[in-house]
C-alpha positions as CSV (number, residue, x, y, z in Angstrom):
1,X,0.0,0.0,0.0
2,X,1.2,3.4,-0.9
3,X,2.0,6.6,1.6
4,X,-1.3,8.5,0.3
5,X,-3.4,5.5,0.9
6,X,-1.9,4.2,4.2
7,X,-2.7,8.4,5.2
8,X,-6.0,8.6,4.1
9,X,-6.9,5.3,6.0
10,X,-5.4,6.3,8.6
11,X,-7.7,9.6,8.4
12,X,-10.9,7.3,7.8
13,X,-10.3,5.4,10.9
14,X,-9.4,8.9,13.3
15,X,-13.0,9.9,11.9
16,X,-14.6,6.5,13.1
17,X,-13.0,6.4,16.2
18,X,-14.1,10.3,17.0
19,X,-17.8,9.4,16.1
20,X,-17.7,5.8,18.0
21,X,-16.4,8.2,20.8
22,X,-19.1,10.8,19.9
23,X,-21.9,8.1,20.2
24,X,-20.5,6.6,23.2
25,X,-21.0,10.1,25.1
26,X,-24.1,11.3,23.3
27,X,-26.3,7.6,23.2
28,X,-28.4,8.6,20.6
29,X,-29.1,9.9,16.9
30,X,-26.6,8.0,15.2
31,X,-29.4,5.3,14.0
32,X,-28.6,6.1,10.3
33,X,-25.4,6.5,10.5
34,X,-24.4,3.3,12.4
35,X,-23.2,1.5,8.6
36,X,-20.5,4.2,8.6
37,X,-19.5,3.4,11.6
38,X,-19.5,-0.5,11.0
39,X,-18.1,-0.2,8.3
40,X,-15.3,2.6,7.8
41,X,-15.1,2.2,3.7
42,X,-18.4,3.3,3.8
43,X,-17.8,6.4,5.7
44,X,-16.4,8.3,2.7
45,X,-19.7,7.4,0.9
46,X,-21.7,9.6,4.0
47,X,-19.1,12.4,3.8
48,X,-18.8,13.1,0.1
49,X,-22.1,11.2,-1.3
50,X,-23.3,14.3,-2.1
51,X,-20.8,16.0,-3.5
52,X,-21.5,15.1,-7.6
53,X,-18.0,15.5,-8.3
54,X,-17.2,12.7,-6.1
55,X,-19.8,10.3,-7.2
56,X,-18.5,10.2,-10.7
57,X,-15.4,9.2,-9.4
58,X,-16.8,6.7,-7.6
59,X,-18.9,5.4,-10.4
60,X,-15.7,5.7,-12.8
61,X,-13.5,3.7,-10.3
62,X,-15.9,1.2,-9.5
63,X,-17.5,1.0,-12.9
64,X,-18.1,-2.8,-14.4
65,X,-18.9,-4.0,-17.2
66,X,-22.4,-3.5,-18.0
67,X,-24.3,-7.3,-18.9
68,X,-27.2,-6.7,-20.7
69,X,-30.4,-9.2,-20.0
70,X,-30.9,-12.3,-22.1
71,X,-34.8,-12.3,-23.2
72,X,-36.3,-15.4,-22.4
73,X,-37.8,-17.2,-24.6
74,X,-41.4,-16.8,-23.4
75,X,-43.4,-14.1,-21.6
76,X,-44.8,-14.6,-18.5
77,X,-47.4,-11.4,-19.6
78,X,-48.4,-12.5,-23.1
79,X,-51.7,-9.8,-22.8
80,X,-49.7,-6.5,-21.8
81,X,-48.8,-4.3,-25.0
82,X,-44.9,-3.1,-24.2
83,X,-44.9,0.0,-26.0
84,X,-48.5,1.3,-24.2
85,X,-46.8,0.6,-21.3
86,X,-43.6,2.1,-21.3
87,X,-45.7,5.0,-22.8
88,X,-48.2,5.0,-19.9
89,X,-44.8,5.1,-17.2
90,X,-43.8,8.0,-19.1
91,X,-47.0,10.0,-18.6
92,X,-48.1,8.4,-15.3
93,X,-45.0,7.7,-13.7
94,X,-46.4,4.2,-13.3
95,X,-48.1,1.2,-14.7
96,X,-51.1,-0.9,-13.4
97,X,-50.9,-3.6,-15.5
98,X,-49.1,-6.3,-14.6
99,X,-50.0,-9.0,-12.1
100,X,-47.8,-11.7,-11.3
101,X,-49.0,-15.5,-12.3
102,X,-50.2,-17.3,-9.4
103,X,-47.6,-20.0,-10.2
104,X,-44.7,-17.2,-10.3
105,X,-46.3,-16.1,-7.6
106,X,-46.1,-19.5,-5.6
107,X,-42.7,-20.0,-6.5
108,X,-41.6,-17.5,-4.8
109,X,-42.8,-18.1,-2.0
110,X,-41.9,-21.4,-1.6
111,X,-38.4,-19.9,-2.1
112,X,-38.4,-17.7,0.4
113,X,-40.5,-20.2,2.9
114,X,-37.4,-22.3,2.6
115,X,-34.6,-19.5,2.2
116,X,-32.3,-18.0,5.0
117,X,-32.8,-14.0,4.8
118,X,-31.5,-11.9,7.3
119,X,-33.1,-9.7,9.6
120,X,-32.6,-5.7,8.5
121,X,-30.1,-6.9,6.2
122,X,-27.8,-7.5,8.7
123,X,-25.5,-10.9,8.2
124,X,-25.3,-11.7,11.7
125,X,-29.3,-11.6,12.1
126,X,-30.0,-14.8,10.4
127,X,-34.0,-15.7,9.8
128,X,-35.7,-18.5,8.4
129,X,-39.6,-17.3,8.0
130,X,-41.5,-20.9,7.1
131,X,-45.4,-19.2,6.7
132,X,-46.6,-16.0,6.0
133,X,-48.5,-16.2,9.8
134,X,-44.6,-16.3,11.4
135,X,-43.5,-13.4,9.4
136,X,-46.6,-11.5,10.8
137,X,-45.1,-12.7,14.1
138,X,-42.1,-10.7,13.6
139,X,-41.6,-7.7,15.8
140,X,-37.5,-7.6,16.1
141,X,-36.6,-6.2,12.6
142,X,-38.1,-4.2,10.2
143,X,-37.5,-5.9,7.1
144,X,-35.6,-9.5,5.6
145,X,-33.6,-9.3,3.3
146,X,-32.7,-12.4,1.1
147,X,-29.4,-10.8,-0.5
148,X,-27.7,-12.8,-3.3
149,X,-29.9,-16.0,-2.6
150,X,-32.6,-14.6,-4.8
151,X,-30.3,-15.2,-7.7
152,X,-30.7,-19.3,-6.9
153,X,-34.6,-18.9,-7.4
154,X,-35.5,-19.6,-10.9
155,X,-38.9,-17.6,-10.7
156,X,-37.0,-14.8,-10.7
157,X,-34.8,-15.7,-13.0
158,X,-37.6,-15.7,-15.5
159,X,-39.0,-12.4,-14.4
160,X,-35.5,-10.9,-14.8
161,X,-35.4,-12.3,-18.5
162,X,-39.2,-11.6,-19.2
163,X,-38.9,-10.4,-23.2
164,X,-42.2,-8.1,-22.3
165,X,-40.2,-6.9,-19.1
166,X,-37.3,-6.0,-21.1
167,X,-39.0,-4.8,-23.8
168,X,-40.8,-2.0,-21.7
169,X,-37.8,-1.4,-19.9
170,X,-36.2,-0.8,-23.0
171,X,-38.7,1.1,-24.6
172,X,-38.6,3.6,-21.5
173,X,-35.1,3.9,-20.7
174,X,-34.3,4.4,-24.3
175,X,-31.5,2.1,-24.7
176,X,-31.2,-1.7,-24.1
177,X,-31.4,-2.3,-20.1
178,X,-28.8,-3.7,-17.6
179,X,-29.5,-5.9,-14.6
180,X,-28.0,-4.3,-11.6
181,X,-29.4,-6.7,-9.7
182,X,-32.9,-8.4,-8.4
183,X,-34.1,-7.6,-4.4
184,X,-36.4,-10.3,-2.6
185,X,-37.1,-8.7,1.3
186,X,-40.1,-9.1,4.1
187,X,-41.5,-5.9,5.2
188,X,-42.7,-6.3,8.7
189,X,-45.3,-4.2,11.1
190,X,-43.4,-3.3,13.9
191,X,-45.5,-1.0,15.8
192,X,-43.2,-1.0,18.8
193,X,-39.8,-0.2,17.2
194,X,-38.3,2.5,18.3
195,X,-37.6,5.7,15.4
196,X,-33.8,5.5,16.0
197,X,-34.2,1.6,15.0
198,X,-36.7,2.1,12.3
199,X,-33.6,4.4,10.7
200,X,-30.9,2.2,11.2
């Protein structure tokens, strides 16, 4: 590691240690902020994220190579029009007209019935939610969050490959669309959390 580098680590970690110090004394309203602290690489993300200068750097540094989707070979929404669609998203900012099949539907759930997920994304908080009644049960966390798992379900798999997806997508981006990545999480009610745990 170079001398610049080995400083400005150095730098990130004095900052850590002066707000782990700062939260110790204070106790409170560092919720939101307690990634940062976890997690000192991510501390430069809270300082400058909204700098735009700085995000293009860190979009040119980190950039990959984009992957665009593979259409499927079958639609999973043979009845929706794609260009109405993307059309109706441009004027309405959203669109109605999709409905997942109940089989989709069922798959996915199955998935996540038998799928570790972790409780507000965090990899020590390890759930395993079997019904929909035990999610209701939980009170601890305020959402489940499968993380890379979802890309072993094949359900989603097809949705991410839908041609009628993709083609909408397409059609309303204006260029051919990338997959970032898919998301599969529990919402829970949690009427007794606490605000500062709610943020966090």
């Amino acid at each position: 590691m170079d001398a610049p580098s080995q400083i400005a680590g150095t730098e990130i970690l004095a900052w850590r240690d002066r707000l782990l110090s700062l939260k110790r004394r204070t106790g409170r309203g560092f919720g939101k902020y307690s990634v940062a602290l976890r997690h000192p690489s991510w501390l430069l993300m809270f300082v400058f994220g909204r700098v735009l200068a700085a995000r293009s750097l860190h979009r040119w540094l980190t950039r990959r190579e984009k992957t665009e989707c593979e259409p499927g070979s079958e639609t999973l929404f043979p009845e929706v029009d794609a260009a109405a669609a993307a059309q109706r998203m441009r004027r309405d900012g959203v669109y109605a007209g999709l409905r997942l099949p109940d089989a989709i539907l069922h798959d996915i759930l199955a998935f996540s019935f038998c799928t570790n997920c972790f409780g507000n994304s965090d990899s020590k908080a390890l759930l395993k939610i079997g019904s929909i009644a035990q999610a209701e049960g939980v009170r601890d966390f305020v959402i489940a969050d499968y993380r890379e798992a979802v890309d072993s379900c094949s359900a989603i798999d097809r949705l991410q490959r839908d041609p009628v997806l993709l083609s909408i997508a397409e059609s309303y981006l204006g260029t051919a669309p990338c997959l970032l990545r898919s998301r599969l999480w529990w919402s829970f009610c949690c009427p007794d959390i606490s605000d500062r745990e709610r943020e966090s």
